[in-house]
Backbone as a ProteinNet text record, in pm:
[ID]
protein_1_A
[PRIMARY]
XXXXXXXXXXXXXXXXXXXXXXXXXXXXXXXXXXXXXXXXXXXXXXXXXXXXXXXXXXXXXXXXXXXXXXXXXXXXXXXXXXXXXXXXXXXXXXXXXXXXXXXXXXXXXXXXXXXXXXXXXXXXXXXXXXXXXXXXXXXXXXXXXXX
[TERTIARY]
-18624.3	-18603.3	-18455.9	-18442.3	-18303.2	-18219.2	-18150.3	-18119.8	-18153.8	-18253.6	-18322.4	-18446.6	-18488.6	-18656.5	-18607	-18462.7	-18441.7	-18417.4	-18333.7	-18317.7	-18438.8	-18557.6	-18696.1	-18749.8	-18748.6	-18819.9	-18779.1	-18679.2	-18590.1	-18641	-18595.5	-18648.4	-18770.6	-18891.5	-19026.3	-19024.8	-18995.3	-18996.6	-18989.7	-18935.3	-18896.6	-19012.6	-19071.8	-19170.6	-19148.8	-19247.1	-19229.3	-19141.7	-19093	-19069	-19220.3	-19213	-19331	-19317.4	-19305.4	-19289	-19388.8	-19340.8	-19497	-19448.9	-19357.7	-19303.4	-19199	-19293	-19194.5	-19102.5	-19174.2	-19158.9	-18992.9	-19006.8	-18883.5	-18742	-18815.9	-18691.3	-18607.7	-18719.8	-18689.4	-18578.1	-18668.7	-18599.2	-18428.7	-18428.8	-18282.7	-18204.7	-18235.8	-18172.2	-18147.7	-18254.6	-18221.7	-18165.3	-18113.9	-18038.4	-18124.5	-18250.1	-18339.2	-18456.1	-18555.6	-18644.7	-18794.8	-18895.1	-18989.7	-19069.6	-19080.4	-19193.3	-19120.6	-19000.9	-18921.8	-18981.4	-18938.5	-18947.2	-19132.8	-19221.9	-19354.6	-19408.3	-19343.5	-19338.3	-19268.1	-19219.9	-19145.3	-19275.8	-19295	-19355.8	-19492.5	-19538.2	-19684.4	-19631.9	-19534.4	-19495	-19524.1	-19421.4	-19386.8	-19519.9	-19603.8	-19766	-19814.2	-19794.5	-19882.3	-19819.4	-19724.6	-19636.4	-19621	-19693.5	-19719	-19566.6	-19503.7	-19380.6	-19426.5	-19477.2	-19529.3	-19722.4	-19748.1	-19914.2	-20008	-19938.6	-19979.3	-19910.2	-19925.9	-19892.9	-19965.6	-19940	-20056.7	-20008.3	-20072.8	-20020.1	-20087.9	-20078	-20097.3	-20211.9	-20359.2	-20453.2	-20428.8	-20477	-20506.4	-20639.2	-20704.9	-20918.7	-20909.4	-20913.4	-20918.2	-20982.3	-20861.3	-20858.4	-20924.5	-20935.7	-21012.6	-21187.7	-21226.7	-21351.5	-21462.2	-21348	-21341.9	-21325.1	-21329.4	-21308.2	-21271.1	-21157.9	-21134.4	-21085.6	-21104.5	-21074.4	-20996.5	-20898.6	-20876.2	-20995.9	-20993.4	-21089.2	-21027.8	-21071.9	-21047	-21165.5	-21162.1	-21250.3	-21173.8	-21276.4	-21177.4	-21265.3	-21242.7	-21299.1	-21183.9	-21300.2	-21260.4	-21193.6	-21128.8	-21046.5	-21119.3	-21200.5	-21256.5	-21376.7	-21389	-21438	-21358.8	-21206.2	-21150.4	-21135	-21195.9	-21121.3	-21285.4	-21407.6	-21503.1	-21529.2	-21477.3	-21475.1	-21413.3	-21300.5	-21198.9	-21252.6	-21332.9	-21338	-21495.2	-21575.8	-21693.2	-21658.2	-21540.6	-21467.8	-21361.8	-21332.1	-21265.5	-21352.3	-21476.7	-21624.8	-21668.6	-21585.8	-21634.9	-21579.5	-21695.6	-21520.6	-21524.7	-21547	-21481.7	-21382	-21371.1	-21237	-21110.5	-20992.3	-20898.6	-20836.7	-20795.2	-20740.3	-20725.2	-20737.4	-20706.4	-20645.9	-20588.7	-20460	-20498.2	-20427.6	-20397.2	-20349.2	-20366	-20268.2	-20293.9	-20153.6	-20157.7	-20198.2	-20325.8	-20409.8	-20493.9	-20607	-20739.8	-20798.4	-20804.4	-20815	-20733.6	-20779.3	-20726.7	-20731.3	-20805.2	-20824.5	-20816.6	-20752.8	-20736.9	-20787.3	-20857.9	-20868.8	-20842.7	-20857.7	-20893.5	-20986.6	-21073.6	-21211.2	-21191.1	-21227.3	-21289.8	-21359	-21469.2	-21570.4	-21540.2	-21686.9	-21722.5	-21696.5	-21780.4	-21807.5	-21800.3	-21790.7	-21773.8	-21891.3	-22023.1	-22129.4	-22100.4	-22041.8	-22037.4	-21998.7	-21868.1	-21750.3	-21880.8	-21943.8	-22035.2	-22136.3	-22180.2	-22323.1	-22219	-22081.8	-22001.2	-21991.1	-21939.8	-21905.7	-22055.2	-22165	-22302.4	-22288.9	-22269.5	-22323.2	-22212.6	-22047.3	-22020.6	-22080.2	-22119.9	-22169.7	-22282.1	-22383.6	-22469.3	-22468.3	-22332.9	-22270.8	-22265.4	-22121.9	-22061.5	-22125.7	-22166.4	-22212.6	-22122.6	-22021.1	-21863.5	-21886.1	-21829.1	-21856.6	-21769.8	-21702	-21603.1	-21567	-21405.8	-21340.1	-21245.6	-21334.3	-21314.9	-21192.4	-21106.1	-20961	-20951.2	-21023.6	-21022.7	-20886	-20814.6	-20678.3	-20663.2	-20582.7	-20650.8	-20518.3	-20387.9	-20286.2	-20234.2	-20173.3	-20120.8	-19974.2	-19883.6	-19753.1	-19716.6	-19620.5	-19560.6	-19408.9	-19442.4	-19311.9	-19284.5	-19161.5	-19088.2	-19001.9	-19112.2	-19072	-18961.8	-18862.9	-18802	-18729.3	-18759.9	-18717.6	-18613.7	-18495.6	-18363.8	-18420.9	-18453	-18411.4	-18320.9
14128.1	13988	13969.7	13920.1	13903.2	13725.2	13702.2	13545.7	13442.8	13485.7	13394.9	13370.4	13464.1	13459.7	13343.2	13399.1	13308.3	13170.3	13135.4	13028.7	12942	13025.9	12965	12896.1	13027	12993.5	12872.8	12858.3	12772.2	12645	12624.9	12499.4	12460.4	12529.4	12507.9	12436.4	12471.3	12421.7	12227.1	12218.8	12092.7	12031	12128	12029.1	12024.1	12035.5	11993.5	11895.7	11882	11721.4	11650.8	11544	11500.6	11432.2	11511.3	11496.2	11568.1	11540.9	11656.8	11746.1	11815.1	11933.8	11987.8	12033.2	12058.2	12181.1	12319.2	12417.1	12399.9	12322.6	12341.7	12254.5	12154.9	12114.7	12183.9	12265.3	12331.8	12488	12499.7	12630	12605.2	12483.3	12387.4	12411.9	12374.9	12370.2	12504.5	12604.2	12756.5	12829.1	12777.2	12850.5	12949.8	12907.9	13061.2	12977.5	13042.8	12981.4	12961.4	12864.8	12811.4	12984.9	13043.1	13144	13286.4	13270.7	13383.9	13322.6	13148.1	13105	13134.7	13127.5	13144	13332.1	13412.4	13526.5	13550.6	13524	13556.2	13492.1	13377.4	13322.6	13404.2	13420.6	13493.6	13665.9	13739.6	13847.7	13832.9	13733.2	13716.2	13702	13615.7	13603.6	13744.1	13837.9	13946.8	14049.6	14043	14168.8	14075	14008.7	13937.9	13847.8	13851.6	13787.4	13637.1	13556.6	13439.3	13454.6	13384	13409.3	13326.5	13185.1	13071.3	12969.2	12955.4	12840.3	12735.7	12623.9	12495.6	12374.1	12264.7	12183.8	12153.4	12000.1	12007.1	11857.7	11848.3	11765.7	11727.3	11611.5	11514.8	11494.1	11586.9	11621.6	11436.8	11416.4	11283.9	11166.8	11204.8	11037.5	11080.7	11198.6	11220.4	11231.8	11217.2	11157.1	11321.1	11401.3	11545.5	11529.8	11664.7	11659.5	11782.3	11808.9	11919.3	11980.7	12051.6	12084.8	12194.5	12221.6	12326.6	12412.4	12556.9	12600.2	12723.1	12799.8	12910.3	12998.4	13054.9	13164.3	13267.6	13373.7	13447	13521	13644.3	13712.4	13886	13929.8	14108	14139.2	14194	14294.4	14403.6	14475.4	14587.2	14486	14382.4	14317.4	14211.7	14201.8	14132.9	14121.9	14274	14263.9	14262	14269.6	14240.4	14081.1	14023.2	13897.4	13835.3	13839.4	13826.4	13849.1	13922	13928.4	13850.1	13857.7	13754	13590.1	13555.3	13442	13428.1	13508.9	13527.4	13529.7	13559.3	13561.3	13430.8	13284.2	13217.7	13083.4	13015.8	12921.4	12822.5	12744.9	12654	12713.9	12824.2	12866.9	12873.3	12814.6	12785.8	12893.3	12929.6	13087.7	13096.9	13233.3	13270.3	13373.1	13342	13406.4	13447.9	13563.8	13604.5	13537.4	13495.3	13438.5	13513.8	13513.3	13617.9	13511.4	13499.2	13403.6	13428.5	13368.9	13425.3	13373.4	13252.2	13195.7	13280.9	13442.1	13510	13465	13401.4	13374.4	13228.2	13186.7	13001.6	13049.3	12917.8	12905.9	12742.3	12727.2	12597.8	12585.1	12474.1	12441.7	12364.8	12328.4	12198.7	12225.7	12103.4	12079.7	11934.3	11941.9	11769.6	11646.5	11701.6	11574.9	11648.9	11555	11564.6	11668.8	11621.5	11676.2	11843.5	11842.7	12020.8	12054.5	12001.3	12054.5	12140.6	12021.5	12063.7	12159.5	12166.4	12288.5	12392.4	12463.7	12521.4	12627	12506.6	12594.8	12621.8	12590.3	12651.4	12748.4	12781.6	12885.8	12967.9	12981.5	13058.9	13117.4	13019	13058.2	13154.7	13172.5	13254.6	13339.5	13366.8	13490.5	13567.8	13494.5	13588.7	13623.5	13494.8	13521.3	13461.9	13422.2	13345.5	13205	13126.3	12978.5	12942.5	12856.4	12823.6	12710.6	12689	12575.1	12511.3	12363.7	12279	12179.4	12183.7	12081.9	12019.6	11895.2	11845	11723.2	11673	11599.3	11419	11425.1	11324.8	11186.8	11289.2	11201	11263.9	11174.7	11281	11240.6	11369.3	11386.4	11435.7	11355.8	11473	11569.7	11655.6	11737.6	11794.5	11798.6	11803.8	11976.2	12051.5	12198.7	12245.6	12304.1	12386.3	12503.9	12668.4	12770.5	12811.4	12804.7	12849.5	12998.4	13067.5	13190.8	13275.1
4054.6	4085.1	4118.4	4242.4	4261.6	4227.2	4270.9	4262.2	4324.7	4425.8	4557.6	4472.4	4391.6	4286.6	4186.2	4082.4	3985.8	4019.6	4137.4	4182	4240.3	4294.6	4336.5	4238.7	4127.4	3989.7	3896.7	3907.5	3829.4	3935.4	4051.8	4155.3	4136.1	4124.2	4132	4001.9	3866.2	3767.4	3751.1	3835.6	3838.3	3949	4004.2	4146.8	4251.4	4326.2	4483.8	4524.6	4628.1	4699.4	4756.3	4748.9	4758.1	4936.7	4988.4	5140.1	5197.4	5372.5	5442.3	5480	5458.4	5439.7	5359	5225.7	5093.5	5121.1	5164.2	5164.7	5255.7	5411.9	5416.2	5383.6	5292.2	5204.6	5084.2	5037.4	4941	5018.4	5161.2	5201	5205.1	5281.5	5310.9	5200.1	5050.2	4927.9	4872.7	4893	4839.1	4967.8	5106.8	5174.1	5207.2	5218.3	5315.4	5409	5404.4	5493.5	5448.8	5477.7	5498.3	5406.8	5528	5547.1	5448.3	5414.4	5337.9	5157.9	5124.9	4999.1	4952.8	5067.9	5001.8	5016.4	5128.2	5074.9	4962.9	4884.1	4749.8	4668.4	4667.5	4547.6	4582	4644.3	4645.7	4624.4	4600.7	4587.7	4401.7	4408.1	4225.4	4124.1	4251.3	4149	4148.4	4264.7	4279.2	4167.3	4152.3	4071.8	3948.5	3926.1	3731.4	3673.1	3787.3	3743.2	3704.7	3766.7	3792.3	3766.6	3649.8	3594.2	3671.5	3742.8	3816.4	3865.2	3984.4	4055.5	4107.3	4044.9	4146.1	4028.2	4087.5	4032.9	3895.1	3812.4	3692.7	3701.9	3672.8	3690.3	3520.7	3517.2	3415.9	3439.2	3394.6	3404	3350.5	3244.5	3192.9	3262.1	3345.7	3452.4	3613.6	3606.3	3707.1	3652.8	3529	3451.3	3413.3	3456.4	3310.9	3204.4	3118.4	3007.1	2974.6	2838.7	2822.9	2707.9	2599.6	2483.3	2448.7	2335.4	2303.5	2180.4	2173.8	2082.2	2089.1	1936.9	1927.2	1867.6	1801.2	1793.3	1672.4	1591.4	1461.6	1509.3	1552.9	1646.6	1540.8	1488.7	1435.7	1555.3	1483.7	1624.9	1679.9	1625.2	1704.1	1821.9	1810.5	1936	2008.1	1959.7	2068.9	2222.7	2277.7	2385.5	2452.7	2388.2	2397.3	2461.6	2352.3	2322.6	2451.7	2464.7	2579.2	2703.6	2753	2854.3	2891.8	2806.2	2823.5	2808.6	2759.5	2799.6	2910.2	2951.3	3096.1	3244.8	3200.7	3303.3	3327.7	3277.1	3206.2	3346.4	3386.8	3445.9	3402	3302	3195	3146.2	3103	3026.8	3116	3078.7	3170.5	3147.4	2999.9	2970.4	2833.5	2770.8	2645.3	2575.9	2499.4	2451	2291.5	2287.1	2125	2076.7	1880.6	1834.2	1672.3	1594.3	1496	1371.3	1372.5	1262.2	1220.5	1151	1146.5	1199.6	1286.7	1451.5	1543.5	1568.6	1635.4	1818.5	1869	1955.7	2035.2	2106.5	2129.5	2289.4	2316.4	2483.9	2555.8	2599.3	2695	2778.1	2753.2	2778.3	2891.4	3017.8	3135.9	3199.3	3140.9	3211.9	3259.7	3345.7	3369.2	3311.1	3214.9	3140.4	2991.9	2891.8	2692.3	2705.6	2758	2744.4	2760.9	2863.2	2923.2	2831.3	2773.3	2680.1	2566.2	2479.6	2391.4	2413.3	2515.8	2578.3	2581.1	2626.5	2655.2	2554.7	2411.5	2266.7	2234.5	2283.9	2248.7	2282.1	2392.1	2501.9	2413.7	2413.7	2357.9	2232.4	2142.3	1988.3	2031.6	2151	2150.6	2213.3	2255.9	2361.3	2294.2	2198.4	2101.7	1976.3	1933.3	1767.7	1685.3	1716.6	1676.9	1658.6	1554.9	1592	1633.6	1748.6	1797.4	1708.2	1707	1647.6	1705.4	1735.8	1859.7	1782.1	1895.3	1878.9	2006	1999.1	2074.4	2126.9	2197.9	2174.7	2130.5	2007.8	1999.4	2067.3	2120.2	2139	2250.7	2359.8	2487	2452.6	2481.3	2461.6	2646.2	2676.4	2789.6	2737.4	2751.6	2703.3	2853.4	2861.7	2998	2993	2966.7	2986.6	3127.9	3086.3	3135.3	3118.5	3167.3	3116.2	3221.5	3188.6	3305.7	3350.6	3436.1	3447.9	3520.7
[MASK]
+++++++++++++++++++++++++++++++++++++++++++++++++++++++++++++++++++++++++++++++++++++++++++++++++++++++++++++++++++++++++++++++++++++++++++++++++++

């Protein structure tokens, strides 16, 4: 990663311009070009530097729904586990965590309803009972990681 990546990375963090052509406002500001700033960012997703790019939906108000849940999942079937929830496309993604809720994901569906048929379907995948945290307060936290 050179300083044209950190400086991308660091820019994106903050958002598009909300114009009809972001890419070359942004090129203007990082001193390169249009078609150079999105070969980088599609380089950085491909080589794992960058896990995702796209924007950020509020399922909510668009009349989705969506939960957090985890799972206590033995370790000699975690990676079992993991990947029959990765097959999954309600599951947004899931991560290790060092608990005895070894496992957290993120749920969206449609509707509440899906949400609930969802943690069924897992309970009879796995055999696991899922443990639904659903939100009961919205916070915006205004993340930023310098790199």
């Amino acid at each position: 990663m050179d300083d044209l990546d950190r400086r991308l990375i660091n820019r994106l963090q903050l958002g598009l311009p909300l114009v009809r052509h972001p890419w070359r406002v942004l090129a203007e500001e990082l001193g390169s070009s249009s078609s150079e700033l999105l070969d980088r960012l599609h380089a950085l997703l491909e080589d794992g530097v960058l896990t995702r790019f796209g924007p950020m939906f509020d399922i909510e108000r668009l009349g989705g729904a969506f939960t957090l849940a985890a799972l206590a999942v033995p370790e000699e079937r975690f990676e079992e586990v993991a990947e029959q929830l990765h097959g999954m496309p309600e599951v947004a993604h899931n991560y290790r965590r060092e608990h005895a809720w070894n496992m957290w994901f993120v749920l969206g569906c449609p509707t509440v309803q899906g949400i609930t048929e969802t943690l069924q379907r897992i309970e009879r995948l796995t055999g696991l009972v899922p443990l639904n945290l659903p939100k009961e307060e919205t916070y915006h936290v205004g993340l930023y990681f310098p790199v």
